[in-house]
N, C-alpha and C positions, 0 to 999 in steps of 0.2 A: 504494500500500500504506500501510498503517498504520504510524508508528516513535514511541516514546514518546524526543524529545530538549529539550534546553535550551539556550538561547540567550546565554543568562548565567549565572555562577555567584550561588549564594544559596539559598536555605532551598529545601525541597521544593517551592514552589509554580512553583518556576520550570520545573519539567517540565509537557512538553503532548503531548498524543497528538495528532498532525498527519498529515496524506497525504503523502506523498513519492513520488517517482518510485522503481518499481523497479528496484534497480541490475545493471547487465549484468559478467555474468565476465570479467575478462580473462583472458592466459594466466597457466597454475599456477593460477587460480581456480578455485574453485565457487562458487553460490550456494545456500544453503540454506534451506527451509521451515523457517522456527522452528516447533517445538514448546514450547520452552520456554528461558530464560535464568536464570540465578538472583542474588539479592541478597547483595553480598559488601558488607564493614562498609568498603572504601574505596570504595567507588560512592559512600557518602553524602560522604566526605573531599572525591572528587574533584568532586563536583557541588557541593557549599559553596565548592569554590576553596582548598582548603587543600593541597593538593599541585599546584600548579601550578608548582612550582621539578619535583620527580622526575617529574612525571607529564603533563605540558605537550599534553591534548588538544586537539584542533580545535574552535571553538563554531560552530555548533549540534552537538551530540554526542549519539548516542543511544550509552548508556549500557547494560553487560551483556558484561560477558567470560567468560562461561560460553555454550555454544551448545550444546542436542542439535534435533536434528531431523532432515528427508531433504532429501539432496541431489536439487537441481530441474534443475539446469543445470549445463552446463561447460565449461570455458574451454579455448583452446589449448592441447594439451600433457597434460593429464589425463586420464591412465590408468589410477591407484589407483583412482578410484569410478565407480559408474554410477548413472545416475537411478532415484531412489528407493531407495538405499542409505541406510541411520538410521548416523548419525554424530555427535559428539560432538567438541569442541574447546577451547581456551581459546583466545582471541581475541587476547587483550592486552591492555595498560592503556591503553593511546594509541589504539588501533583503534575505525571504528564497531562497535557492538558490538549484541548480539543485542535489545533491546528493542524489536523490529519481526518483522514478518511475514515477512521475508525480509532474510538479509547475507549477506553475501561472505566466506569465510575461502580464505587459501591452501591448496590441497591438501595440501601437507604437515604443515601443523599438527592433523590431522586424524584420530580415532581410529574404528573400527565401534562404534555403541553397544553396548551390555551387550542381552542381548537376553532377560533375564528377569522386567528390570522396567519399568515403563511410560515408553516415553521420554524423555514429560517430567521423569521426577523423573530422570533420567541427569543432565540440567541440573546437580545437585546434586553430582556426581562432578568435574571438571576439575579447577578451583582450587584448591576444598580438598584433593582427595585428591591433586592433584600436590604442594602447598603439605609435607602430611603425607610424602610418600615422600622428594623432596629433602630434607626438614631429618634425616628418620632416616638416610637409606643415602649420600646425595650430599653429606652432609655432617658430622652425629656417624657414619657409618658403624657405625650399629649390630650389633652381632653377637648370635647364639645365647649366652646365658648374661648378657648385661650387665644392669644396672640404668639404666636410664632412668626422670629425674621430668618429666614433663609438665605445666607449668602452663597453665592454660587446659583442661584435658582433657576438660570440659565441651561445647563448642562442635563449631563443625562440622569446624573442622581437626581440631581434639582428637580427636574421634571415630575420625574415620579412622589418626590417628597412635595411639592407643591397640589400634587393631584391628589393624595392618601391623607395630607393634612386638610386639605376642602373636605376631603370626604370624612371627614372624625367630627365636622363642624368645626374649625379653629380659623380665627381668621389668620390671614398669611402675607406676609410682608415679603414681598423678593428683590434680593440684590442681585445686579446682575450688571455684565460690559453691555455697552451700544451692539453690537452686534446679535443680543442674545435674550435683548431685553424683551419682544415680542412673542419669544418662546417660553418665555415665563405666566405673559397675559392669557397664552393661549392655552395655560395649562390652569389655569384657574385663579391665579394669584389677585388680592386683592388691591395692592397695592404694589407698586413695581420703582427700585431706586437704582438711579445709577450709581455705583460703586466708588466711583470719584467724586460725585456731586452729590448724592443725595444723603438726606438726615430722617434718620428715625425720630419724630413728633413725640412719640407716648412709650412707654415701657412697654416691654415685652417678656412671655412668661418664660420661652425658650427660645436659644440661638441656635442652628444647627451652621456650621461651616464647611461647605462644601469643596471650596477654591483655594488654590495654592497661596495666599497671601502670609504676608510677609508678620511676625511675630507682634510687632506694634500693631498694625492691624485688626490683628486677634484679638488682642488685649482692649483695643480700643469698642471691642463690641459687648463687651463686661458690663458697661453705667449701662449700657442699654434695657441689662434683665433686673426683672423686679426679684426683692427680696426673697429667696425661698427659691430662683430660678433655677436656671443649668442652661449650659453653654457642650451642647457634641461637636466636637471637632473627628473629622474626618481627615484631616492630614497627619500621616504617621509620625512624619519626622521631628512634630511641633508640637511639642504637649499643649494638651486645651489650658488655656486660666482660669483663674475662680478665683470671689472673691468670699474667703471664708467670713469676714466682720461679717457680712450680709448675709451670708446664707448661701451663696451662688454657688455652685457646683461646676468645676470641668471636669467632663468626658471624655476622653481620648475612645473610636470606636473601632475596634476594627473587624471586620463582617464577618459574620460565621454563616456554613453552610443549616438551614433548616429547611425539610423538608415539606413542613404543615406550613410555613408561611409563605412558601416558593408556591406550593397548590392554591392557597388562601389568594395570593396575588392574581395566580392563571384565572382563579373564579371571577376574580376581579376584572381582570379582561374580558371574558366573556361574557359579563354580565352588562358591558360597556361603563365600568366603573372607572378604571384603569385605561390608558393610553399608553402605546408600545409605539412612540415614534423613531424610526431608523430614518438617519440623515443619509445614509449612504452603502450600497452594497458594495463589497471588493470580493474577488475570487482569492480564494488561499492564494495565489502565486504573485497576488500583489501586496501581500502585507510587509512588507520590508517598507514596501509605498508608504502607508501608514504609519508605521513607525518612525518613518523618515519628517514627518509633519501632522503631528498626534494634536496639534492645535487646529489643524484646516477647517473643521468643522464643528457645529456646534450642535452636541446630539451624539447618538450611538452608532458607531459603526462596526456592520454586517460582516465579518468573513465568511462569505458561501465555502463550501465544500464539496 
């Protein structure tokens, strides 16, 4: 079979599309037909080698912790699916990962895809929208009535977390650049600030940070939460702040794989709760592309398979 991995860390070129041997389930395994994997902004971290203290993969690595497609095979023990079941998954940071015609996920990690929209753009659901439901409910434990600002509300987490916080009842403040700031409105946000310009008016009960900014920054969105708040950050590198005299809490999140809230989400799609927007399809044999300019776009992008 075909896997797009790397052998070394260092700039895009060091991905190659190579044949590999198909690999066989064990037990609690499946193996899966990719349809699709998608590009998340640490695939390029981790393939540079800049997270190799948190995120310590194996080399040669293929690369893609996002998995939709149907399961082919199955391993000892597997009784949730059956072949040619459309499933959906997050893989993991450390795991071989979907950029191949065919991986291995354990069964449990394991969700039925959404079955409204094309599988491959399912790819696009896992991470982010796990990413988006943990830092609202498993962590600011959002409620009906609260205010939440979302920095980053732009992006692909953003999105999902902009659409899942309307849907709890919260009203929703989104930060976002000019370029990205209508894909905020479109997701439901109630209000929309530019990140350079704009000022939060009233307190807010949670901050979730979804964007690469810079330490002051961060700190700087602290006087924003009332008493008793919290503040999730999503950038690994930068611990969240808090301001204990107050009460304020920071979060540092980093996603874990669930299987009941990856289904909880697919329901959500299909129920037209949930929005799965893909900014862009690329075939496995152009993700070096991708990795090469992991800003071009603003939204999830699609690795077909």
């Amino acid at each position: 079979m075909k896997a797009m991995r790397f052998h070394e860390y260092g700039d895009p070129s060091v991905l190659r599309l190579e044949d590999v041997k198909r690999p066989v389930p064990g037990p609690g395994q499946v193996r899966i037909r990719v349809a699709a994997t998608s590009f998340n902004g640490v695939d390029a971290n981790i393939r540079a080698g800049y997270m190799r203290g948190p995120i310590p993969v194996a080399l040669p690595h293929t690369p893609g912790s996002d998995v939709a497609g149907t399961v082919d095979a199955l391993g000892e023990g597997v009784d949730r699916f059956a072949a040619g079941d459309a499933v959906i998954g997050f893989l993991g940071l450390v795991a071989v990962g979907a950029s191949a015609e065919y991986v291995l996920a354990p069964a449990g990690i394991l969700a039925p895809a959404p079955a409204s929209i094309p599988l491959a753009d399912a790819a696009a659901l896992p991470v982010a929208g796990l990413t988006a439901w943990q830092a609202l409910f498993d962590h600011a434990k959002l409620t009906a009535g609260q205010r939440v600002l979302i920095n980053g509300a732009g992006g692909a987490v953003g999105a999902y977390a902009v659409q899942l916080a309307k849907g709890a009842g919260a009203y929703v403040i989104g930060v976002t650049g000019p370029r990205s700031a209508d894909r905020a409105r479109a997701a439901g946000a109630d209000e929309v600030l530019d990140r350079d310009a704009g000022a939060v008016t009233e307190p807010v009960d949670a901050v979730l940070n979804l964007a690469p900014v810079t330490p002051d920054r961060l700190a700087a969105l602290v006087p924003h939460i009332v008493d008793g708040g919290v503040l999730v950050n999503t950038t690994v590198w930068m611990p969240a702040p808090s301001d204990e005299a107050r009460g304020v809490r920071g979060i540092d999140l980093f996603v874990r794989g669930d299987a009941a809230q990856l289904a909880g989400l697919a329901a959500r799609v299909d129920a037209g709760e949930l929005t799965v927007d893909v900014a862009r399809r690329v075939p496995l044999a152009g993700l070096a592309t991708v990795h090469a300019e992991p800003g071009a776009v603003s939204g999830k992008t699609v690795i077909t398979v």
